[in-house]
C-alpha positions as CSV (number, residue, x, y, z in Angstrom):
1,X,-25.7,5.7,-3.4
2,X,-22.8,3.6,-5.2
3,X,-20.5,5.2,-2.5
4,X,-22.7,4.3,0.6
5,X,-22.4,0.7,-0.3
6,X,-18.8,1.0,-0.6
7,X,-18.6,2.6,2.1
8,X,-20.8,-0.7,3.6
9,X,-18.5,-3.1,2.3
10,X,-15.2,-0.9,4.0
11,X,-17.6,-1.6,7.6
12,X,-18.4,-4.9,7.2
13,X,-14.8,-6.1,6.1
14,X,-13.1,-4.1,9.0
15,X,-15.7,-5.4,11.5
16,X,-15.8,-8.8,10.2
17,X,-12.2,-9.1,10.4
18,X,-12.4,-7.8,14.0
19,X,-14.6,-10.2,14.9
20,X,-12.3,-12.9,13.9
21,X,-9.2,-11.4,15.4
22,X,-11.0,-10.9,18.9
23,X,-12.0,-14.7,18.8
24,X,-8.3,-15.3,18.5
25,X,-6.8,-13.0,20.7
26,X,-6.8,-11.9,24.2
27,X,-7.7,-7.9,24.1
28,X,-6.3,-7.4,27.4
29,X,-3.3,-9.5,26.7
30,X,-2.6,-7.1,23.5
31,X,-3.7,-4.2,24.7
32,X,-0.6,-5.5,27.8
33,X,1.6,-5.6,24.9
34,X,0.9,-2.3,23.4
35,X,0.9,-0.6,26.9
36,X,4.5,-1.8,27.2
37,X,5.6,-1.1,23.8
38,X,9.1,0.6,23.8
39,X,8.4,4.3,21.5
40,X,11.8,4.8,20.6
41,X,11.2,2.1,18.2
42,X,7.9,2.9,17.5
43,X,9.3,6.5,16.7
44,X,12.1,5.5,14.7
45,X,9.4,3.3,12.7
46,X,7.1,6.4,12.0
47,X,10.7,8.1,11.1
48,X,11.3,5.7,8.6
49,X,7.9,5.4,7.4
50,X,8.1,9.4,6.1
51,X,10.9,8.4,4.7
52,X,9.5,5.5,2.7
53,X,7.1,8.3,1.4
54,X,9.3,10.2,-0.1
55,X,10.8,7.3,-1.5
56,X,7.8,6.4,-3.0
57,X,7.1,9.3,-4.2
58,X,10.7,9.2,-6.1
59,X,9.1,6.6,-7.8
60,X,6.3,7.8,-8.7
61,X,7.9,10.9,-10.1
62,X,10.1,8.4,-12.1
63,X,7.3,7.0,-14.2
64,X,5.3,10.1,-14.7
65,X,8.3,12.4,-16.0
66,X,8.3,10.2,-19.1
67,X,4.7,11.6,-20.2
68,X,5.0,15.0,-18.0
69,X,8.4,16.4,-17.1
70,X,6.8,19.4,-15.7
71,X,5.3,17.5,-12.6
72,X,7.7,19.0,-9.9
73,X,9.1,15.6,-7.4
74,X,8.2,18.3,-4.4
75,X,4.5,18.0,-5.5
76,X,4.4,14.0,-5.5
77,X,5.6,14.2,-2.1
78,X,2.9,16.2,-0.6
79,X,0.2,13.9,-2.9
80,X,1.7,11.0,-1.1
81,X,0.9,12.3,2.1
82,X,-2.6,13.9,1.2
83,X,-3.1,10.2,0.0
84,X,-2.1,8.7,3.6
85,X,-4.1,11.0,5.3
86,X,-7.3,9.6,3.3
87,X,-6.1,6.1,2.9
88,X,-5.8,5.8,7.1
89,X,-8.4,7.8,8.7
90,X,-11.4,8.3,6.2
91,X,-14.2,5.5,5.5
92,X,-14.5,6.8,1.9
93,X,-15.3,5.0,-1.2
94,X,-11.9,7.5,-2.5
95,X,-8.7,5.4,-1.3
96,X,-5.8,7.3,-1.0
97,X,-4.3,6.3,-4.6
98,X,-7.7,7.2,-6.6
99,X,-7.0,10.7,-4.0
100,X,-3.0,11.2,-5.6
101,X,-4.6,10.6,-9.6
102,X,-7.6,13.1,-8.4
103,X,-4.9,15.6,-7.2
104,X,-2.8,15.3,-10.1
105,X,-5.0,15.7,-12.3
106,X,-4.7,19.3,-11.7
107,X,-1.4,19.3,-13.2
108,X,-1.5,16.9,-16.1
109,X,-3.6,14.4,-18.1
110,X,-5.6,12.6,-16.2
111,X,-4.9,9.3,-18.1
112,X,-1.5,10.0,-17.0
113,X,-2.8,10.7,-13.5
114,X,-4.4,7.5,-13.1
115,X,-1.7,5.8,-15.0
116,X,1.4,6.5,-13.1
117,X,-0.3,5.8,-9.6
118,X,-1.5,2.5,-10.9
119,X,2.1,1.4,-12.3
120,X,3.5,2.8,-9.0
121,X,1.3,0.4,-7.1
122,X,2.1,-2.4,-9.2
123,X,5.8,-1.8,-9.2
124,X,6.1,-2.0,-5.8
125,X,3.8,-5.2,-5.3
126,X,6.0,-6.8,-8.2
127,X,9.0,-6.3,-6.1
128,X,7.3,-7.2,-2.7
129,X,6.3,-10.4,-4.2
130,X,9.8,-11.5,-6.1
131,X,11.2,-10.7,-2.5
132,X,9.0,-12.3,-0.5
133,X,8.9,-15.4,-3.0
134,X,12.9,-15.7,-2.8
135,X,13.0,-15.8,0.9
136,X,10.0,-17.8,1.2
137,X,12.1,-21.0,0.9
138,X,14.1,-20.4,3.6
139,X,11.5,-19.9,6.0
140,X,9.4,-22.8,4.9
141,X,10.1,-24.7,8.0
142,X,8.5,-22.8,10.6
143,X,5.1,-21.9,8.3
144,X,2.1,-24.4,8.3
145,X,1.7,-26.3,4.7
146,X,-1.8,-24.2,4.3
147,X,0.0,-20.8,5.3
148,X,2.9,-21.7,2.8
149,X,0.4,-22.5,0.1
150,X,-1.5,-19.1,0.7
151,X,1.8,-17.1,0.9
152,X,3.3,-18.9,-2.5
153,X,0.2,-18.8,-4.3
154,X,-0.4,-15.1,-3.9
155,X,3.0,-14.0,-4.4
156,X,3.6,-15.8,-7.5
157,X,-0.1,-15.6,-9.3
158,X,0.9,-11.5,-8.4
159,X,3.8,-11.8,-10.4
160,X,1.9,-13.6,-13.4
161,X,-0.6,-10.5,-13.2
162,X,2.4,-8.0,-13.2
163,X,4.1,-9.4,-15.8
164,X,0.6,-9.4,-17.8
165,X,-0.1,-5.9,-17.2
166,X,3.6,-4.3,-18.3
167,X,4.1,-7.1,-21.3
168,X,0.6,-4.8,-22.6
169,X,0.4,-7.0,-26.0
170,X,-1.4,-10.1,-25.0
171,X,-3.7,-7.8,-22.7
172,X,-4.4,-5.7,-25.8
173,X,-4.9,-8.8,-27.7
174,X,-7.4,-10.5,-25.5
175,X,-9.7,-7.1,-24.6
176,X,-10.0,-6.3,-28.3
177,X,-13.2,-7.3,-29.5
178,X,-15.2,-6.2,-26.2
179,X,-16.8,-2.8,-26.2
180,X,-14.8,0.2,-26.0
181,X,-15.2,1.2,-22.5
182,X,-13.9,-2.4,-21.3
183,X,-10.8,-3.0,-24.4
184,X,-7.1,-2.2,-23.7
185,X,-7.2,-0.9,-27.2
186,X,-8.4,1.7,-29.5
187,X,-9.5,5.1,-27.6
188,X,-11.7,4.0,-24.6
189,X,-10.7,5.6,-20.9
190,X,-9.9,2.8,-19.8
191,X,-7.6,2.3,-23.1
192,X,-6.2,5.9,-22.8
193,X,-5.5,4.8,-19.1
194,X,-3.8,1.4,-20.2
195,X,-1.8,3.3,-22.7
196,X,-0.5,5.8,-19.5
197,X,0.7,2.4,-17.7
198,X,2.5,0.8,-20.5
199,X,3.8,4.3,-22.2
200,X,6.4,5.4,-19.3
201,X,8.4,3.0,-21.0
202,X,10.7,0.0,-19.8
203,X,13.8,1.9,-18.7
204,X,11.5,4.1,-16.2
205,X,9.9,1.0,-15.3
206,X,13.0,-0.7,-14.4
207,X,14.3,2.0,-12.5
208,X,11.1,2.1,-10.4
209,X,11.4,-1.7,-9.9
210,X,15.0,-1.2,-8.4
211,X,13.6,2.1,-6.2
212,X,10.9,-0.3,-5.1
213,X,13.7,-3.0,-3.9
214,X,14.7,-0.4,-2.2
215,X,11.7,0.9,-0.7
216,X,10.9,-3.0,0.6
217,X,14.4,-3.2,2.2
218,X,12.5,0.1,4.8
219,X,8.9,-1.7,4.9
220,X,10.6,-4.6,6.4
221,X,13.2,-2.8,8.7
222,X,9.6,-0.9,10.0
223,X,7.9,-4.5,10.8
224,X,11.2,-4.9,12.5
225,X,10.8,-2.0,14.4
226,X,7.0,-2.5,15.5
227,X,7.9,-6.0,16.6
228,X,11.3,-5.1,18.4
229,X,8.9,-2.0,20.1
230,X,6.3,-5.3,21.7
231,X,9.3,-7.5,22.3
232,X,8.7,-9.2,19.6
233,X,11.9,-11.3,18.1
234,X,11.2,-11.8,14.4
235,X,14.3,-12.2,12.1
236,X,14.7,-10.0,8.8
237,X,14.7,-12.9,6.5
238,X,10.9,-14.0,7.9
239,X,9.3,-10.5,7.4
240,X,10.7,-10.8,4.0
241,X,9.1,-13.9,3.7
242,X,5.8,-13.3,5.3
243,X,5.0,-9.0,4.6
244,X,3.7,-9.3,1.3
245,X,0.4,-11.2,2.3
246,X,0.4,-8.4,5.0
247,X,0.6,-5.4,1.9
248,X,-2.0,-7.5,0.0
249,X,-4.3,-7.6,3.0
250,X,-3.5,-3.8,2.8
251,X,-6.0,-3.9,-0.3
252,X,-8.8,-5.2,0.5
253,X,-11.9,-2.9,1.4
254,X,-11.7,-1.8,4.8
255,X,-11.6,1.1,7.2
256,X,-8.1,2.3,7.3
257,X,-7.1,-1.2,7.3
258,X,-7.8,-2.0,10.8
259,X,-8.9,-5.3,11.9
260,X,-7.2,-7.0,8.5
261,X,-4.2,-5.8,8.7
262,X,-4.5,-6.9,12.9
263,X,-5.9,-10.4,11.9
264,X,-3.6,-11.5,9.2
265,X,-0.5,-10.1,11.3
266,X,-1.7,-12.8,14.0
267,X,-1.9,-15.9,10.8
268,X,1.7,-14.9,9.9
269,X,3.4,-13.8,12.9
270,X,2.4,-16.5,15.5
271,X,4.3,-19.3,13.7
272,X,7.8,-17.3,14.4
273,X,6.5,-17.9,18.4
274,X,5.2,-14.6,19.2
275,X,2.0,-15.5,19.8
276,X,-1.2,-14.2,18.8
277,X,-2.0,-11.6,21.0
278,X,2.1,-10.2,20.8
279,X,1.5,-10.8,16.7
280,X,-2.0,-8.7,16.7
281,X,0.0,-6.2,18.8
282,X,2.5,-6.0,15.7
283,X,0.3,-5.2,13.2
284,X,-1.9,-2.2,15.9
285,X,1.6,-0.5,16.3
286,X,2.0,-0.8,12.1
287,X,-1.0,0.7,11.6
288,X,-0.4,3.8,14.9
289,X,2.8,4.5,12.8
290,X,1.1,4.8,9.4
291,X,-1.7,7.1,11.1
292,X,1.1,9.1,12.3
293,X,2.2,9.9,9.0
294,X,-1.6,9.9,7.9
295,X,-1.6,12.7,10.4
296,X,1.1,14.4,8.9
297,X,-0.8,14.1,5.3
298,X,-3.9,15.9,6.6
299,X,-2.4,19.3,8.2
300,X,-1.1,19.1,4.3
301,X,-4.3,18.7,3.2
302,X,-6.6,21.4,5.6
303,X,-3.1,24.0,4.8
304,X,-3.9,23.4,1.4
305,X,-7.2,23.9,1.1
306,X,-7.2,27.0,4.0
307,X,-4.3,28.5,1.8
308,X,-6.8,27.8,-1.1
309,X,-10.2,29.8,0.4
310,X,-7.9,32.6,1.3
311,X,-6.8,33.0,-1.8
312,X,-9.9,32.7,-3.2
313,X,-11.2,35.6,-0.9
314,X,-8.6,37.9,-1.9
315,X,-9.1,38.0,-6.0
316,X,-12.9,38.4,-5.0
């Protein structure tokens, strides 16, 4: 029942957001766009965005080497694409993080599981936001006042949270005297989970943060590379300014991210003069690249789980 309504919410916010975008946009005039879209962009996009996976999933193996050094790096990789595969085409209450700390739970402590995939999200969306929040200035002059707010207010209350989370004390603080399944503290799950986060240490952390810089320098060469393919001209310095509200759009409940990701590409793109409809076009040919990678993840997955039954069949 609890994942039907989920499911629900995923519906409603993807056809919502539709619904908006569609009242902003000419269909025909994107769909023009997308028709004309030049694929050796879009391909060298999809290249790049395998790429960023296993860069990712460098991370990730970073942070959860300090509590398991037996999780092999060859392993993350194929989690990170399993998780694609369910984060892009399957209207499940299990996003494609909660699918990696499932996985990986086969292979280590699931505090640790759930740990390291939350600190690998949050590492990146630190970075993301000091990046975005540096170059924000810069680009202030061609953003509306309510558009800057939005953009500076979410990038640096995300950096207030981050530096919450991984400081751990003040947290721990605050949360002890609730009950035991809600404290930071003592020997609750969610504790033993907290404990994950803040246990790879600061060294592994820091290292992920710079493999995260690293990892937004390809995110915004692929927004680059999506708008180039619909003849869109948006500079470097303005994706760097504008993409995180894009990623954090990327989190809210929805079907694969279509229709959020479409509509708030169109509030941040169509002050650079692209337009709405070129804009909305932007964020479809983001989201065709990640489903080709998503497509990638679940020929993974069904090889898995065929090699699996097989198996299965022979000891029986």
């Amino acid at each position: 029942m609890k994942h039907s309504w989920v499911n629900l919410v995923r519906l409603i916010v993807s056809a919502a957001a539709l619904a908006l975008l569609f009242a902003t946009i000419s269909l025909e005039e994107t769909l023009s766009a997308l028709r004309q879209a030049d694929l050796r962009y879009l391909l060298a996009a999809l290249a790049l965005y395998s790429a960023g996976l296993f860069v990712r999933s460098w991370r990730w193996w970073i942070l959860i080497r300090e509590l398991d050094p037996s999780v092999a790096y060859r392993r993350l990789v194929r989690l990170y694409y399993i998780g694609q595969f369910f984060s892009i085409f399957l209207p499940s209450a299990i996003g494609g993080d909660a699918v990696r700390a499932l996985e990986l739970t086969q292979d280590t402590d699931s505090s640790a599981a759930v740990g390291t995939v939350l600190l690998d999200r949050l590492t990146g969306l630190i970075v993301l936001f000091a990046v975005g929040l540096a170059a924000l200035p810069f680009e202030a002059a061609r953003l509306d006042s309510l558009l800057l707010i939005v953009l500076g207010g979410v990038m640096a209350g995300g950096l207030v949270v981050g530096a919450l989370i991984l400081e751990a004390g003040l947290l721990r603080r605050i949360t002890r005297r609730l009950p035991g399944a809600l404290s930071l503290s003592g020997e609750g799950t969610l504790a033993r989970v907290y404990a994950a986060v803040t246990g790879c240490g600061w060294p592994a952390v820091r290292t992920a943060l710079v493999v995260s810089l690293g990892y937004n320098v390809v995110n915004v060469v692929i927004f680059w590379l999506c708008a180039q393919a619909v003849g869109a001209g948006l500079g470097l310095g303005y994706l760097l300014a504008v993409t995180p509200l894009v990623g954090v759009a990327g989190l809210l409940p929805s079907i694969g991210g279509w229709g959020v990701r479409e509509l708030v590409s169109t509030a941040v793109f169509s002050p650079a003069g692209t337009g709405p409809n070129v804009a909305a076009a932007i964020g479809v040919a983001v989201g065709l690249v990640a489903l080709g990678a998503g497509l990638v993840g679940g020929a993974l997955y069904l090889f898995g789980a065929a090699r699996g039954l097989l198996g299965g069949g022979a000891r029986r």
